[in-house]
Each structure stands twice: as C-alpha cells, then as structure tokens.
N, C-alpha and C positions, 0 to 999 in steps of 0.2 A: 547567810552563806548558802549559795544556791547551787548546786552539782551544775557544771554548762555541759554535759554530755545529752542526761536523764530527765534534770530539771527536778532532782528531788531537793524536798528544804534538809541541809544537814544540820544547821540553826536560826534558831530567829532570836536569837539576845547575843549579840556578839559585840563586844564593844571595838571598836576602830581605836587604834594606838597610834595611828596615823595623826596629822595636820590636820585642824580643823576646818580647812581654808582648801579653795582647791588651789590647782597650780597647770596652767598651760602650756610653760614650756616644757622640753628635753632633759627634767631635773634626774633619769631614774638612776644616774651613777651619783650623782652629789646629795650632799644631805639637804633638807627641807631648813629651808627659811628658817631663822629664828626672829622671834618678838620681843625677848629679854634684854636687849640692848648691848652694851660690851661688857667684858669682865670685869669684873670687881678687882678696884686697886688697895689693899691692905693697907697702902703707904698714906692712904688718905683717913681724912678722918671719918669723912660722911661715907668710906670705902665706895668713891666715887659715882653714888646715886643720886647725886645731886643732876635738880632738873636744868635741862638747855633750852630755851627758849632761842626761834632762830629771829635773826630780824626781818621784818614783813617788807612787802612793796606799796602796799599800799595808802591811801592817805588817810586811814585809820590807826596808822604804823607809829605815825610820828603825831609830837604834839606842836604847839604854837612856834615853838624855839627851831624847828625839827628836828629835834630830838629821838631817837625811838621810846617809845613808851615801855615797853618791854625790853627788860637790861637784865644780862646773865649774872652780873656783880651781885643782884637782891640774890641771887638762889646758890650762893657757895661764898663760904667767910674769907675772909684776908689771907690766912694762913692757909687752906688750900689752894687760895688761886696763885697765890706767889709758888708753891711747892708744883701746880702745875703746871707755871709756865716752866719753872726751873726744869723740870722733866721733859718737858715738849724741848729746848735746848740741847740739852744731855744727848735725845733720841737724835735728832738733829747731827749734834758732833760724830757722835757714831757713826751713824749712816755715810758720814763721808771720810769718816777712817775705815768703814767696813768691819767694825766690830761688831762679834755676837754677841746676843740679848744677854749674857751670861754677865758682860761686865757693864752692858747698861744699868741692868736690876742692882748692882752692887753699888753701882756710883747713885744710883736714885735713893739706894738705902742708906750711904754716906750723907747724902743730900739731906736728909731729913732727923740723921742723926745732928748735924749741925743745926739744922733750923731748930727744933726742938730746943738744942740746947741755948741760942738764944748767944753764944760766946763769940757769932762774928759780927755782931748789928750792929750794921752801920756799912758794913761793906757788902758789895753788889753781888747780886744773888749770880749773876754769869759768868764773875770770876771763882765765888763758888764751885759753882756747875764745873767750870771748866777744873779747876785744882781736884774737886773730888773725882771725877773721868780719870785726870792722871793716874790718881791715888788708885783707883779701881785698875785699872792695865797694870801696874804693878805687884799689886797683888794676887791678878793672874797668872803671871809670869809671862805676859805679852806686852811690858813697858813700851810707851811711846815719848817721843824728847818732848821739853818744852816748847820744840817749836813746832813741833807737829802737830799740837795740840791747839796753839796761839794760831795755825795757821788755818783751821776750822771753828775759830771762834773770835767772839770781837772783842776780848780783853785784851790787854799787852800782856808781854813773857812776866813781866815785872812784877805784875800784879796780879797773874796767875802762883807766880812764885810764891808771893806774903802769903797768898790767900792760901798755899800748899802746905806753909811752914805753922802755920797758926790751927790749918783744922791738924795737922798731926798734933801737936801741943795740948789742944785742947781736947781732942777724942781721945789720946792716951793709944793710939794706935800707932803700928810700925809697919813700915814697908822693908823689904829686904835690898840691900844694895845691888845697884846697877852694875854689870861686869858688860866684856866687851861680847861672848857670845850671846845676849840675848838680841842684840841687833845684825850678829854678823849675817845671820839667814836672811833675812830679810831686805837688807841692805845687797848682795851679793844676788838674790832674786831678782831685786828690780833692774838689776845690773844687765841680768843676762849673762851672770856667768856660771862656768858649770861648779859641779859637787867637788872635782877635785879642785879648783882654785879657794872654794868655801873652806877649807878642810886644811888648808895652805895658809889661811887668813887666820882661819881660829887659834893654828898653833903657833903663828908667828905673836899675835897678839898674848895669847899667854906668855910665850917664850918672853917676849918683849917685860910685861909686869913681871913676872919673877923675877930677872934678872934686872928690874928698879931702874929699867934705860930711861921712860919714860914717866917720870916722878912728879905727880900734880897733873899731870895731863886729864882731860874726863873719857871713859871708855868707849864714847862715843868718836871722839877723834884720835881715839888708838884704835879703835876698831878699821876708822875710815885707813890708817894710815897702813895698817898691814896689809887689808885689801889693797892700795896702791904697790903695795911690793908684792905683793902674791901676783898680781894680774900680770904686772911688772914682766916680769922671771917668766912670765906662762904665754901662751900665742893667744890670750884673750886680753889683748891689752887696752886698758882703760885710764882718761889722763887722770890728775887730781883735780879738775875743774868737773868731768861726769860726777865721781864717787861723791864730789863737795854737794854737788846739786840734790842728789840721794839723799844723802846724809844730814844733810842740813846743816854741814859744817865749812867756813870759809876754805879756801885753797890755800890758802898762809898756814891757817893752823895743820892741814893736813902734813902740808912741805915740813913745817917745825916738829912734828912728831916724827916725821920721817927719818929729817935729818937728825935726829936720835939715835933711831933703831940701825942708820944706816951701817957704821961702822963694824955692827955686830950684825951683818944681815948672815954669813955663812952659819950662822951658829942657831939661827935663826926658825929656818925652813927646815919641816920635816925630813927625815934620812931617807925616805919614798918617792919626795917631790921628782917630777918628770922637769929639768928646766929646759925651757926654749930659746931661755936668755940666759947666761952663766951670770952669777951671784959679781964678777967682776967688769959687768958690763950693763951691771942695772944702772938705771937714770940717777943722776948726782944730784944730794938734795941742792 
C-alpha cells in the first residue's frame, strides 16, 4: 500500500480481500462475480451439489448410437431428479399466476412432504405439483380456484382435485375454508372497478350467506354474483358474461345465484351505497 501523493510504503504485507481474478468491465457498483455456483436447496438430498454436465457439440460428444456419452441422470439419484423436475413445474405455475416465492417454497416443501411419504405412488408427480400449489395459496390466505390453477398447468381440474383430497388425507394437514371475500379483491381489480363498488360486493355477499339466500352455492359464484349487483346498482356497469370471464364461472351460474339474492336485493346493499340505478330497476334475473 503505496501513499500516490509522496510515494511512501505505508505496507508491504497487506492482504487483498478482493477477487482473485481481475475484471474489465464497469463492475464498481455491483458485487464481484461469484465461482460457488447457486444456492443450496435444503429440499434436496445431495442439497443440490450434484454435478451438471452440459452436452458437447462435438464428435467426441456422442457415441456410435449418437448418443451423448455424458448423461446428467449418472450424477443425481431418482428421487432428486423427479423432486426437481416437480419444482422446475411449481416455479413455472407461479410465474404465470405471479405468485411470490413465499408460496412457491411452501408448495416445494408440500412437494416433498408427499414424495418422502411415498402415500401418492402411482399418481403423476404434475398433478401433485399442481394440488400442493393449491394447497400452498390457501394457506396463505391468497386462494386461487381450481381452474386457475388447471389453467397454468397440464393436469385436468379432476385430477388436480383427487390429488388435492388425498395429500390432505394423507399429510393430516388442514386448509381453512374458502369464503367469498378472499376473491372479491381481486376479481373486482381485474374488473376495473373502484373501492366503493368492491365494498358494495363484499357486503352484499355476506349479506347474501347470512341470510341462507344462496344455500349450496360455492363462494366463488356468490362472489361473482354480488359483484353483478353491486356494479349493477353503480355507473360501472359490468355484464355477467365479463365478471363470468374473471372469475372462471359460467354466466348461468352467475344468473342463478343472482336470481336468488334478487328478491332480497333492498335488504341487501349497504345503508351508504350511492345508487345510480335504484334497487327497483336493477336487471331481472
């Protein structure tokens, strides 16, 4: 360590804590390179150090068959590679529902509670993947339907479902029951509509269960159905063919919830509600 004014030695044993490699470009705001590879996945066994081999181009690559001579299968056992594709899937579904890693990690950790236990063999590791993802959104309190789930992945609802009903059974695990405001937000977001028709929605839907109008119905299509009266009643009007699109629920079923809630719609809406449509001039189911 050399003064650049004077050019006095201030040391001559100084160890560099730096990289031991130089670097050319523009790095001085980013951190330096690393050589240790990715993180370590707990969820694995070989806590994922197992080596990758990549496959070559050249004709030393492959054998007589062409074959490649070097195969990633020899350097990770059965049971990680199945648990890794199941996770490369899971990341995958997420990514196009936009959920955070928060309920990724949960469902990889459902994932592997099931594999471990060895209780679903025989059925496909994707409808897995895809029933523990459910399982995981519900337990964060950000539930997504079965078809939202069926619609970013390649199982059917069907057999997303067995495969839902069986890991609860068998992990001795509970989810909390779906009601109708865990979708009203989000459903009424994609809508494009404002706070005060959300707010409109939610207490007609409560209103609606309490008072047992809509008996067997799922909260998903009492959800959609309040939302069609709230938007109704409000100057953001939205038909049941949009909200059905949303929601993932047919426009029948929307109408037949409707035509439930209709007859007690005054009793309904908030004492606050601003209407733009009076309660006796809403749409007939």
């Amino acid at each position: 360590m050399i003064c650049s004014v004077c050019g006095l030695v201030v040391g001559d044993r100084v160890i560099d804590v730096g990289s031991e490699w130089r670097t050319f470009s523009n790095e001085k705001n980013t951190k330096d390179a690393s050589r240790v590879g990715s993180a370590e996945n707990p969820l694995l066994e070989g806590a994922d150090l197992s080596t990758m081999i990549s496959i070559g181009t050249g004709d030393a690559s492959f054998d007589d068959q062409g074959k490649p001579v070097y195969r990633n299968r020899r350097q990770m056992n059965s049971s990680d590679r199945s648990m890794v594709n199941a996770f490369k899937e899971i990341n995958q579904m997420s990514d196009r529902l936009n959920l955070p890693r928060m309920i990724m990690d949960r469902a990889n950790t459902l994932f592997k509670q099931v594999h471990e236990g060895k209780s679903l063999k025989g059925r496909s590791n994707d409808a897995i993947a895809s029933a523990c993802l459910y399982i995981a959104c519900r337990q964060e309190q950000v539930p997504r339907t079965f078809k939202e789930i069926c619609a970013v992945s390649k199982i059917s609802k069907k057999e997303i479902g067995r495969a839902f009903k069986l890991i609860l059974k068998n992990l001795e695990t509970s989810v909390e029951l779906i009601t109708t405001g865990d979708f009203m937000s989000r459903f009424c977001s994609n809508l494009g509509l404002p706070s005060v028709v959300q707010r409109a929605a939610t207490h007609i839907a409560r209103k609606a269960v309490d008072l047992d109008l809509v008996p067997g119905r799922s909260p998903i299509s009492i959800a959609a159905a309040a939302i069609y009266m709230a938007s109704s009643a409000s100057s953001d009007k939205k038909s049941a063919k949009e909200i059905g699109d949303i929601a993932g629920v047919a426009e029948v079923t929307i109408r037949e919830s409707y035509k439930r809630m209709y007859p007690k719609a005054h009793a309904l809406f908030p004492e606050d509600f601003k209407f733009a449509t009076p309660v006796d001039q809403l749409p007939p189911p």
